[in-house]
TISE-365832 format. One record per residue (C-alpha): residue in one letter; chain; x, y, z. Coordinates in nm, 3 decimals. Layout:
<pt resn="A" chain="A" u="X" v="Y" w="Z"/>
...
END
This chain:
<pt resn="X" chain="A" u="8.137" v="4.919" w="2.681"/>
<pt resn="X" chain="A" u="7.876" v="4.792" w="2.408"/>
<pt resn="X" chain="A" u="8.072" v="4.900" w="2.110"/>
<pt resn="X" chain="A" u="8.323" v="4.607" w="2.129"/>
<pt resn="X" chain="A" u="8.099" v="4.356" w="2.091"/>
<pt resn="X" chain="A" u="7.917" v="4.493" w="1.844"/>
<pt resn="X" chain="A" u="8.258" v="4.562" w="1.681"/>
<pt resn="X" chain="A" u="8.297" v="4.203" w="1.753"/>
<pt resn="X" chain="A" u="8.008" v="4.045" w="1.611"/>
<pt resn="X" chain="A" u="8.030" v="4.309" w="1.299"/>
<pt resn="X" chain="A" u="8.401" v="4.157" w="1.227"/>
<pt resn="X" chain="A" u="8.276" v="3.813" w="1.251"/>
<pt resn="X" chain="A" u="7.958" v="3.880" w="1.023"/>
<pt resn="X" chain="A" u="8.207" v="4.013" w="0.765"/>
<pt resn="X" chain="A" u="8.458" v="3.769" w="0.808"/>
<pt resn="X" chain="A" u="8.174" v="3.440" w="0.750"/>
<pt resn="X" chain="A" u="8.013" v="3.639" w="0.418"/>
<pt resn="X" chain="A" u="8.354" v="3.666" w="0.312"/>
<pt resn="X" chain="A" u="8.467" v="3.329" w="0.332"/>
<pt resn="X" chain="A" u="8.133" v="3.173" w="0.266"/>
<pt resn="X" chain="A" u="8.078" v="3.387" w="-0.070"/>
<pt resn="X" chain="A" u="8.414" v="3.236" w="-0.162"/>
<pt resn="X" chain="A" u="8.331" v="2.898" w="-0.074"/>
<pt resn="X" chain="A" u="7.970" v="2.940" w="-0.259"/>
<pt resn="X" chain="A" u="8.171" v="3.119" w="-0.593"/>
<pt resn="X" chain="A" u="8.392" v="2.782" w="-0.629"/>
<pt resn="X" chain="A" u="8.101" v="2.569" w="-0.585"/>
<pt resn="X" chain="A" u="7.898" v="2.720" w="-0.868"/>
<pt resn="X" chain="A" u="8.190" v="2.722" w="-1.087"/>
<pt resn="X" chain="A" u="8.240" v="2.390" w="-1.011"/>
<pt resn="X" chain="A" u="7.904" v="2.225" w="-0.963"/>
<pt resn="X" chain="A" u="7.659" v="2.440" w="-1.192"/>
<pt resn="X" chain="A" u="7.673" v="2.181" w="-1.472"/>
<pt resn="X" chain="A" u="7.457" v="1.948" w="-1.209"/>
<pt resn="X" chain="A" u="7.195" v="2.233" w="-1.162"/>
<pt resn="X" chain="A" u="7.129" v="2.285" w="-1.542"/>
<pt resn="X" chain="A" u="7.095" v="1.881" w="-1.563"/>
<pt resn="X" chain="A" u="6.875" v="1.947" w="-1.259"/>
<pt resn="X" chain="A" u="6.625" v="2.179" w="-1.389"/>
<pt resn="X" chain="A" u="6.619" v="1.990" w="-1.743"/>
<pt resn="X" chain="A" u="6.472" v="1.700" w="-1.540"/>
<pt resn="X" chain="A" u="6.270" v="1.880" w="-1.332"/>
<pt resn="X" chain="A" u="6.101" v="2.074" w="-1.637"/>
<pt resn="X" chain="A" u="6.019" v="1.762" w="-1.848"/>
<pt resn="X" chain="A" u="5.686" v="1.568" w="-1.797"/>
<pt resn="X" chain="A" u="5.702" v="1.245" w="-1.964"/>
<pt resn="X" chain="A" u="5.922" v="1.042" w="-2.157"/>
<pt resn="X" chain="A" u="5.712" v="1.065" w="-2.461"/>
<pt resn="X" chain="A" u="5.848" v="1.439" w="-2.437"/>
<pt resn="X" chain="A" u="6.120" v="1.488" w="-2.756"/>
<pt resn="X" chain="A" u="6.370" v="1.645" w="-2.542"/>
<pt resn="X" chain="A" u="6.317" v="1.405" w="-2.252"/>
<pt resn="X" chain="A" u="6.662" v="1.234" w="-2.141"/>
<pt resn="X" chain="A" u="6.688" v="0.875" w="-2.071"/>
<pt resn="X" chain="A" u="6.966" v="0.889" w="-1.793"/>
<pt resn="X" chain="A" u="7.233" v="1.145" w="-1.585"/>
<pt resn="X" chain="A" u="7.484" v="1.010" w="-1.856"/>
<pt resn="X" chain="A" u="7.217" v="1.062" w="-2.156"/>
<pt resn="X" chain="A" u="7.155" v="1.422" w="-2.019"/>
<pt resn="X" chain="A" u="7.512" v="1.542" w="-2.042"/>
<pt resn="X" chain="A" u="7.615" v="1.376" w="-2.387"/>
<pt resn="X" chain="A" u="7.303" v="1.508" w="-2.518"/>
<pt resn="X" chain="A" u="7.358" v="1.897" w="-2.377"/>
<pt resn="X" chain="A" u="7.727" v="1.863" w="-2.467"/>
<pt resn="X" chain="A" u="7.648" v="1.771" w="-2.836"/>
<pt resn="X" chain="A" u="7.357" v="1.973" w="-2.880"/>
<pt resn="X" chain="A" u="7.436" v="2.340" w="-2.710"/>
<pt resn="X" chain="A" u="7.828" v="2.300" w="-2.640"/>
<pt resn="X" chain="A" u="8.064" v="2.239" w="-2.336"/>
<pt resn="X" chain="A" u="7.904" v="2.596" w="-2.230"/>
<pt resn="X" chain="A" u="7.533" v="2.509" w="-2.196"/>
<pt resn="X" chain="A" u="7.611" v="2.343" w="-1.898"/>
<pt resn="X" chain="A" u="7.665" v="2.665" w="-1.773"/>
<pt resn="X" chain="A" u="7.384" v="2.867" w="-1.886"/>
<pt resn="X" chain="A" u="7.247" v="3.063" w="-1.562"/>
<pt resn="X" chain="A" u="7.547" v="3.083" w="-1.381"/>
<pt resn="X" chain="A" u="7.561" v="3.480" w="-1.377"/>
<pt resn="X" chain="A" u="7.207" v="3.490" w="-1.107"/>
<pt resn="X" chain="A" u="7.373" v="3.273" w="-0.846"/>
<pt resn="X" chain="A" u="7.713" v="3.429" w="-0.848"/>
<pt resn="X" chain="A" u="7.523" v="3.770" w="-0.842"/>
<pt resn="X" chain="A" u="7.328" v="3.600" w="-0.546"/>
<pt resn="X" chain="A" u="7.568" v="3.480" w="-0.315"/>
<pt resn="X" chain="A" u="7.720" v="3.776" w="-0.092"/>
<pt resn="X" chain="A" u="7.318" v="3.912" w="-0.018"/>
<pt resn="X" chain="A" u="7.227" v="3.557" w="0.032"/>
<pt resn="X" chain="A" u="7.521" v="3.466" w="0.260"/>
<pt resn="X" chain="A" u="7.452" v="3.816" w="0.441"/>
<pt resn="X" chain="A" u="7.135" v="3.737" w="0.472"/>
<pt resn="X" chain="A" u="7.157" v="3.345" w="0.614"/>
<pt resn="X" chain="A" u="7.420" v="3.479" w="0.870"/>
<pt resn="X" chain="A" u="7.242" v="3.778" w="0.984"/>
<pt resn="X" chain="A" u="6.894" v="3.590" w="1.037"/>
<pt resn="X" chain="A" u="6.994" v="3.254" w="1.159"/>
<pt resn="X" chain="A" u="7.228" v="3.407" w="1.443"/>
<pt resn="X" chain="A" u="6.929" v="3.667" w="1.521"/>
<pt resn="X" chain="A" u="6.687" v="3.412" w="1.495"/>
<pt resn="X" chain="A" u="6.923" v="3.143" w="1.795"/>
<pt resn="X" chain="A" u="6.949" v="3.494" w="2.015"/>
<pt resn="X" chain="A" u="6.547" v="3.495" w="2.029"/>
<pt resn="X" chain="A" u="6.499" v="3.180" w="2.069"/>
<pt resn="X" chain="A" u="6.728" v="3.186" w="2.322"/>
<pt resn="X" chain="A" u="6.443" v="3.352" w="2.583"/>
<pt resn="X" chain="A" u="6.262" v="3.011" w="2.517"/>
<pt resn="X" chain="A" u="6.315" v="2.724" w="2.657"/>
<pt resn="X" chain="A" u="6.383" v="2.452" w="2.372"/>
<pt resn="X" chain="A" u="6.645" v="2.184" w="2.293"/>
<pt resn="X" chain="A" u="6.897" v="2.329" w="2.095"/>
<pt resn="X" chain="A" u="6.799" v="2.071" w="1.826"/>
<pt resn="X" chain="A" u="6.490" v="2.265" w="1.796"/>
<pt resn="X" chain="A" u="6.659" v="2.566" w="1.846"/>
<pt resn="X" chain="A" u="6.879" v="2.524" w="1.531"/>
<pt resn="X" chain="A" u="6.582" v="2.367" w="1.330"/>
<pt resn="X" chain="A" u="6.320" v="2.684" w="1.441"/>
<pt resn="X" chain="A" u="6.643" v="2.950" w="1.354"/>
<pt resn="X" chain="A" u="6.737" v="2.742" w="0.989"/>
<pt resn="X" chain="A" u="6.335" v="2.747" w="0.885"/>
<pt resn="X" chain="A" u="6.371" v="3.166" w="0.961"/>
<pt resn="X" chain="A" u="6.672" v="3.217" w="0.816"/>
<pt resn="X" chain="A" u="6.543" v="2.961" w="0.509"/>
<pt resn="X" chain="A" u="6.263" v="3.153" w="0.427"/>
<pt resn="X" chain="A" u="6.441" v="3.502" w="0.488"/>
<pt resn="X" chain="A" u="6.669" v="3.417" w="0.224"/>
<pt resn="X" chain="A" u="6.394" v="3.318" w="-0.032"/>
<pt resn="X" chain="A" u="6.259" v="3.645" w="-0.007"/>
<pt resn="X" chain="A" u="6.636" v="3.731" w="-0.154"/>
<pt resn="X" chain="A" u="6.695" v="3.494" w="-0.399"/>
<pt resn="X" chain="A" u="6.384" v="3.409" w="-0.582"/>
<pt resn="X" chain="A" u="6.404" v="3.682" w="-0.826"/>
<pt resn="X" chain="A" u="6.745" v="3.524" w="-0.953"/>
<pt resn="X" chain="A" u="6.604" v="3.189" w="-0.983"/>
<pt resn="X" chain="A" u="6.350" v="3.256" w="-1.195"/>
<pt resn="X" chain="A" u="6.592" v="3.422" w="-1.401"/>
<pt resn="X" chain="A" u="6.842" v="3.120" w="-1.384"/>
<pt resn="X" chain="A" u="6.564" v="2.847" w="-1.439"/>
<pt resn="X" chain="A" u="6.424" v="3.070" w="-1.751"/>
<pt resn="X" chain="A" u="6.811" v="3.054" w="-1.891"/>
<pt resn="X" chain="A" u="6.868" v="2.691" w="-1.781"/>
<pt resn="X" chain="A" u="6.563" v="2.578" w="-1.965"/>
<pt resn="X" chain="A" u="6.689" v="2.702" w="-2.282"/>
<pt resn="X" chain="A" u="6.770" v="2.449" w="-2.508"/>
<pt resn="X" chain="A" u="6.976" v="2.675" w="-2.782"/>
<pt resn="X" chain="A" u="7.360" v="2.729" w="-2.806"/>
<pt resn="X" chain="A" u="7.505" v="2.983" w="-2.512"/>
<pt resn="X" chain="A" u="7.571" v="3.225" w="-2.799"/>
<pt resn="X" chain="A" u="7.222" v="3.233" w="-2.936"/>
<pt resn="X" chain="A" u="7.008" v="3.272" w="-2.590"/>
<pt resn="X" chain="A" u="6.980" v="3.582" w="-2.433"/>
<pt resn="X" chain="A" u="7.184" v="3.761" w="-2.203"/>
<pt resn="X" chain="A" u="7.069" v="3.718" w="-1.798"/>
<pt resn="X" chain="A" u="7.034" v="4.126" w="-1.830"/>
<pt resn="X" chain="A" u="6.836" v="4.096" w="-2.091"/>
<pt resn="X" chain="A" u="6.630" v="3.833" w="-1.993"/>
<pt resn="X" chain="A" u="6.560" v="3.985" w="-1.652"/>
<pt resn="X" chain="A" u="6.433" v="4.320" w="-1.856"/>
<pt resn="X" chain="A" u="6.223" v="4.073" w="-2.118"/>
<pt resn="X" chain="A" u="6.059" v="3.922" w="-1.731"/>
<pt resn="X" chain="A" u="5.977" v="4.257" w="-1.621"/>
<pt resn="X" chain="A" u="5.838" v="4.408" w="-1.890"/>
<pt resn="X" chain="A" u="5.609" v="4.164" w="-2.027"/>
<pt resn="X" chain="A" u="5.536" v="4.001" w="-1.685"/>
<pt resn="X" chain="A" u="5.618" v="4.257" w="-1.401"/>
<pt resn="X" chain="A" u="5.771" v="4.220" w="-1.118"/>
<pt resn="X" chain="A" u="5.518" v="4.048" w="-0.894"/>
<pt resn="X" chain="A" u="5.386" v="3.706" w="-0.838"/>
<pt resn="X" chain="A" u="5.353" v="3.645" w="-1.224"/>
<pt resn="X" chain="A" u="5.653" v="3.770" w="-1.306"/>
<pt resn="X" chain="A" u="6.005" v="3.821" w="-1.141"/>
<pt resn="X" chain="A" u="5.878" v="3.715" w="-0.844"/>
<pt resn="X" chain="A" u="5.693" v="3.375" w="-0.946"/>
<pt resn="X" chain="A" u="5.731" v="3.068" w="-0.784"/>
<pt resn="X" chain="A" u="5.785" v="3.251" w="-0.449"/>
<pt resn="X" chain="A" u="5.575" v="3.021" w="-0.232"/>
<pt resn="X" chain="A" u="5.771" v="2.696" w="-0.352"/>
<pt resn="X" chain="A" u="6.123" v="2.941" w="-0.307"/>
<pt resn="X" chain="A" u="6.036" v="2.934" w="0.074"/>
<pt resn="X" chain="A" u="5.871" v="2.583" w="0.065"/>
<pt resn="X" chain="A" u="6.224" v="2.483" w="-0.102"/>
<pt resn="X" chain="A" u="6.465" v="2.713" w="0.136"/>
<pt resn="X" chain="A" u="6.247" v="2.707" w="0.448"/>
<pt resn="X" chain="A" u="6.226" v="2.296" w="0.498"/>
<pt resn="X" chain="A" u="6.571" v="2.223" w="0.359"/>
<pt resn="X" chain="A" u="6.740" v="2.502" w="0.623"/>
<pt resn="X" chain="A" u="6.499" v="2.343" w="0.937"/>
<pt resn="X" chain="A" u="6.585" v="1.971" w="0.861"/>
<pt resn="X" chain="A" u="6.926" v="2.042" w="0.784"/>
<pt resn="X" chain="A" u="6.986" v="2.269" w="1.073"/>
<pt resn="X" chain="A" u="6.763" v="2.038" w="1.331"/>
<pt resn="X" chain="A" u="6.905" v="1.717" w="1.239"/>
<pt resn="X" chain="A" u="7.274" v="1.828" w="1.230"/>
<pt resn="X" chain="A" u="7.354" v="2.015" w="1.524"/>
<pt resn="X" chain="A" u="7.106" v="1.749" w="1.716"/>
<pt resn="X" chain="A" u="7.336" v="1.454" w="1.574"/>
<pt resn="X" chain="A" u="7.692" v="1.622" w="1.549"/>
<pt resn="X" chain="A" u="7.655" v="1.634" w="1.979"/>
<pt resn="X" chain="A" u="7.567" v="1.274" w="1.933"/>
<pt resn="X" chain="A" u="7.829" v="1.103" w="1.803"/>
<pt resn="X" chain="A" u="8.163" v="1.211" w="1.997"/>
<pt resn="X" chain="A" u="8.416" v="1.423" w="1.874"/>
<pt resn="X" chain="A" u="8.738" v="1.311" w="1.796"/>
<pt resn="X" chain="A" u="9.118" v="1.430" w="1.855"/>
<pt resn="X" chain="A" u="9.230" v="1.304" w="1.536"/>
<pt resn="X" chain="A" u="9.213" v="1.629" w="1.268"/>
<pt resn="X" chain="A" u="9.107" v="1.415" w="0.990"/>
<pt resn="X" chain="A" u="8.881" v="1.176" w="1.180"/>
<pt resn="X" chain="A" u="8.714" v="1.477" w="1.296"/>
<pt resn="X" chain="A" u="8.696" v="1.647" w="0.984"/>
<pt resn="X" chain="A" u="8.534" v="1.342" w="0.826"/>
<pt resn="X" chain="A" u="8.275" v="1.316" w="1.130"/>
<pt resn="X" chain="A" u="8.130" v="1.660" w="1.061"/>
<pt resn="X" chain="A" u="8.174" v="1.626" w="0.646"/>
<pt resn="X" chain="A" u="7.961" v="1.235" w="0.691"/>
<pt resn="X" chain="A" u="7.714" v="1.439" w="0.956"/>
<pt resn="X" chain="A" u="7.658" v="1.717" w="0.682"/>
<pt resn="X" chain="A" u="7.642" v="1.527" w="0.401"/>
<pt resn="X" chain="A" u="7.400" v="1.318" w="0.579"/>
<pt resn="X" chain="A" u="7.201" v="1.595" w="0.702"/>
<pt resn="X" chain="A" u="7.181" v="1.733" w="0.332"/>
<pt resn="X" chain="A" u="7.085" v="1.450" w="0.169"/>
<pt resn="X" chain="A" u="6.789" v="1.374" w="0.438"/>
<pt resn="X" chain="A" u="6.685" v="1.740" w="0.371"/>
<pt resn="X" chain="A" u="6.719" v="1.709" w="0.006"/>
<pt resn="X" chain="A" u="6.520" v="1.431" w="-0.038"/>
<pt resn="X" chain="A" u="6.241" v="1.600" w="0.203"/>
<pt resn="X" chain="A" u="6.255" v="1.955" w="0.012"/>
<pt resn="X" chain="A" u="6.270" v="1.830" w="-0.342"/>
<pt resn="X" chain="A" u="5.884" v="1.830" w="-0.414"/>
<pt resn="X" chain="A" u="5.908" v="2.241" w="-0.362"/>
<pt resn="X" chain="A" u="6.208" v="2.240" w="-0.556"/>
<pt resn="X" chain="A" u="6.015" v="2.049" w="-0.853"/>
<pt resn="X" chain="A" u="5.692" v="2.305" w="-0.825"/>
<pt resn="X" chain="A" u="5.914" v="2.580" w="-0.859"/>
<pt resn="X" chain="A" u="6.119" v="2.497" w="-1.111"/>
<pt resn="X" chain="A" u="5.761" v="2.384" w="-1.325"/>
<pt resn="X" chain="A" u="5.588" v="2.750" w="-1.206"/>
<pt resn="X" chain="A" u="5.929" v="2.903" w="-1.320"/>
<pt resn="X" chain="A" u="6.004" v="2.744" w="-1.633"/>
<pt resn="X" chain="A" u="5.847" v="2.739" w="-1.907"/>
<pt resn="X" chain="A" u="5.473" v="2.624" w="-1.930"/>
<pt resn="X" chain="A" u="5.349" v="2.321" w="-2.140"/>
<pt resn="X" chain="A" u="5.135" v="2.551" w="-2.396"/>
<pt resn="X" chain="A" u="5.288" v="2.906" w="-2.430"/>
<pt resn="X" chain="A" u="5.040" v="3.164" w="-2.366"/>
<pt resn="X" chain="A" u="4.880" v="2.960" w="-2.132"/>
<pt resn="X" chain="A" u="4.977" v="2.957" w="-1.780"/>
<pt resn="X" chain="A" u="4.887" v="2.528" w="-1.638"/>
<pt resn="X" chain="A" u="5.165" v="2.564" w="-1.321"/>
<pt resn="X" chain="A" u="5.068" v="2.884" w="-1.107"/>
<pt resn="X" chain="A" u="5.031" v="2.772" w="-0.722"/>
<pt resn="X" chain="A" u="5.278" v="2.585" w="-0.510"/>
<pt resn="X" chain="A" u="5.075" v="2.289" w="-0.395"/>
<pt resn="X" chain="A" u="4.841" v="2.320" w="-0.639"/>
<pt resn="X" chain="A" u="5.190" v="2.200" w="-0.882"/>
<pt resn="X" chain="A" u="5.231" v="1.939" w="-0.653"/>
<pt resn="X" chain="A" u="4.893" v="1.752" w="-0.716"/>
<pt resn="X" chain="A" u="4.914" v="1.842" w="-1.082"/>
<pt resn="X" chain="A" u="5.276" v="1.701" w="-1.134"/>
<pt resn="X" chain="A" u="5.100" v="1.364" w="-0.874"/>
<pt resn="X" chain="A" u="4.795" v="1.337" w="-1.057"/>
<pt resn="X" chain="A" u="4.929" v="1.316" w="-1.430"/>
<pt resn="X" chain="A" u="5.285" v="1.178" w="-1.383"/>
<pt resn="X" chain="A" u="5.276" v="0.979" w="-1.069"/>
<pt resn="X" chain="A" u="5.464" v="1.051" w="-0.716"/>
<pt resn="X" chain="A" u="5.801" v="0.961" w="-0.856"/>
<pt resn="X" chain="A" u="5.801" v="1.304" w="-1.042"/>
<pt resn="X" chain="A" u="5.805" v="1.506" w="-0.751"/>
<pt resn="X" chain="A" u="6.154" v="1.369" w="-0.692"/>
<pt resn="X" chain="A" u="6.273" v="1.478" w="-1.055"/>
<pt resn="X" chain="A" u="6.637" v="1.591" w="-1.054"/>
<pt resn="X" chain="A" u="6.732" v="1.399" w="-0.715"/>
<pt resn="X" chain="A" u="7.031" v="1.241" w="-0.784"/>
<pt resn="X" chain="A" u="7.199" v="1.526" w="-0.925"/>
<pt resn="X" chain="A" u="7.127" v="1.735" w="-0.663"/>
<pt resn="X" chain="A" u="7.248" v="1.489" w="-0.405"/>
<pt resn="X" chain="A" u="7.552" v="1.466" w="-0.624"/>
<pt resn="X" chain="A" u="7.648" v="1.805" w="-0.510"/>
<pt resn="X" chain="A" u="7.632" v="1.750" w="-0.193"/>
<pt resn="X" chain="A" u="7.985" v="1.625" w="-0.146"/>
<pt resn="X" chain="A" u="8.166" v="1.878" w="-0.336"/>
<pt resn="X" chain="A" u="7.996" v="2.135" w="-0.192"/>
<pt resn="X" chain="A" u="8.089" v="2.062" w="0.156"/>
<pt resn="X" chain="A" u="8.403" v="1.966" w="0.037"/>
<pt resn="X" chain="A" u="8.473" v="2.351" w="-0.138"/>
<pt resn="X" chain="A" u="8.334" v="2.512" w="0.156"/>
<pt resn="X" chain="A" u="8.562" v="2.329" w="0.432"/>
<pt resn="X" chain="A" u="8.877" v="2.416" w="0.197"/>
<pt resn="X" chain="A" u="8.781" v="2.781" w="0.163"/>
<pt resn="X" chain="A" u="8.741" v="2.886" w="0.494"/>
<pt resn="X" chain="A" u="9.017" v="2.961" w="0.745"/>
<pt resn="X" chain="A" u="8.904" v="2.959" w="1.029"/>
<pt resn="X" chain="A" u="8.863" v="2.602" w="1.140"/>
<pt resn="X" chain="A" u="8.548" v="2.654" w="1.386"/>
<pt resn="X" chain="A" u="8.384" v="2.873" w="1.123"/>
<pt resn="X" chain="A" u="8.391" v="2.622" w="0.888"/>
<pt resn="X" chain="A" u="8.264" v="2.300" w="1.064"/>
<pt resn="X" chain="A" u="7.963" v="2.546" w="1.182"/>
<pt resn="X" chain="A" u="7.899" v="2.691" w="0.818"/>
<pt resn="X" chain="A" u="7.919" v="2.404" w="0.664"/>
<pt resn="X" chain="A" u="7.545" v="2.464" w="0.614"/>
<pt resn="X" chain="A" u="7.639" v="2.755" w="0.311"/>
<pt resn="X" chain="A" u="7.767" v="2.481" w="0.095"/>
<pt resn="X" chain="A" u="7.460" v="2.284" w="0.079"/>
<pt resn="X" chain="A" u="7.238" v="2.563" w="-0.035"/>
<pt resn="X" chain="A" u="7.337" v="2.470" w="-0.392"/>
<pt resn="X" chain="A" u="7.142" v="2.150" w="-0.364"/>
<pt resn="X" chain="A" u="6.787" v="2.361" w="-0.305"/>
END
């Protein structure tokens, strides 16, 4: 009698990764221009710096001329390479996570928040290896053809840096920082709002209730997460004085990035990464199928923004 639903819930876990590592593939092909601008702002410190850019539109016409329409794609080979263990891993834990909460009585608000700040740092644990590896590749400033490949790379990490907290795994603490508070605001403050405001018959009003709820809830989250996503693209990338290692802690970032360069540059990279927002939503919604899967996973397209 207990193998159908577990048949049941196995089918449906297959059939979310499935649709949500499409949705994710689309929106790095078509958004991962905005995360190299991202992490070229978040790695500069001043605007003294040479290869500091004046503006979003500055950035682009400078990394156009400079390294070619395909710099603004340099990375892109760790997220795609991420997405089906991270999707498996955000569906797994958050729907575990709501079943054990379940014994406890709490407002499904908190509910969803509790579950997205477990499933958020559960999937940190699973992606912060490729980030280091994408931000190492993103922060290279020569043509596509003339950096190395992300195999290559990955090997250089390892070998001269190892695989722990100094090497392929640096940054970790600002990973789940990043993925832990973006997942619990986003998750808290759109399932508590989407059973506010009242759902509507019309398809396309509907659609653009929950698409305005989640774009909402993103950019609230986004704007609360950023300072994580700043420290670990500083601890990832590379350091002001080679050989010598200035960004190393999580918070420890954070008051260096406060003290010398004011509050304003923990929120390096902002814009751009709200600018995905909308897309990303949009090429998740358009992927999926199943109409109920996709207003409730509309959570997988934000993840691009952390």
């Amino acid at each position: 009698m207990s193998a159908q639903p577990k048949a049941g819930f196995a089918r449906e876990a297959s059939r979310q990764i499935l649709a949500g590592g499409s949705a994710g593939l689309v929106e790095i092909c078509l958004m991962h221009p905005l995360d190299v601008v991202k992490t070229r702002f978040q790695i500069q410190r001043c605007a003294t710096d040479p290869n500091s850019y004046k503006s979003l539109g500055d950035s682009f016409r400078t990394i156009f001329r400079r390294e070619g329409l395909f710099g603004f794609y340099k990375g892109v080979l760790p997220p795609i390479l991420a997405e089906t263990p991270k999707r498996a891993v955000k569906f797994f834990t958050f729907e575990q996570y709501k079943k054990l909460l379940g014994y406890v009585s709490l407002s499904p608000a908190l509910t969803f928040a509790i579950a997205g700040l477990g499933s958020g740092l559960t999937e940190a644990i699973v992606v912060n290896p490729f980030e280091v590896v994408k931000v190492g590749l993103q922060a290279n400033r020569n043509k596509f053809t003339e950096q190395p490949s992300t195999m290559s790379y990955a090997r250089h990490i390892i070998k001269t840096e190892g695989l722990g907290l100094q090497g392929l795994n640096k940054g970790f603490t600002a990973t789940l920082g990043r993925h832990g508070v973006f997942n619990m605001v986003y998750f808290g403050f759109y399932y508590n709002v989407k059973n506010i405001i009242p759902v509507n018959k019309d398809p396309t009003l509907e659609f653009l209730r929950k698409f305005g709820i989640g774009l909402l809830s993103g950019t609230i989250a986004s704007v609360i997460n950023i300072p994580f996503d700043v420290a670990k693209t500083r601890i990832q990338g590379p350091q002001p004085v080679p050989g010598q290692i200035k960004y190393r802690t999580c918070f420890k970032t954070m008051a260096t990035v406060y003290q010398e360069e004011g509050i304003l540059a923990l929120y390096k990279g902002l814009l751009p990464k709200i600018m995905r927002l909308g897309p990303g939503v949009l090429s998740c919604c358009g992927v999926k199928y199943n109409e109920k899967a996709c207003c409730e996973w509309t959570v997988q397209a934000k993840q691009k923004c952390e």
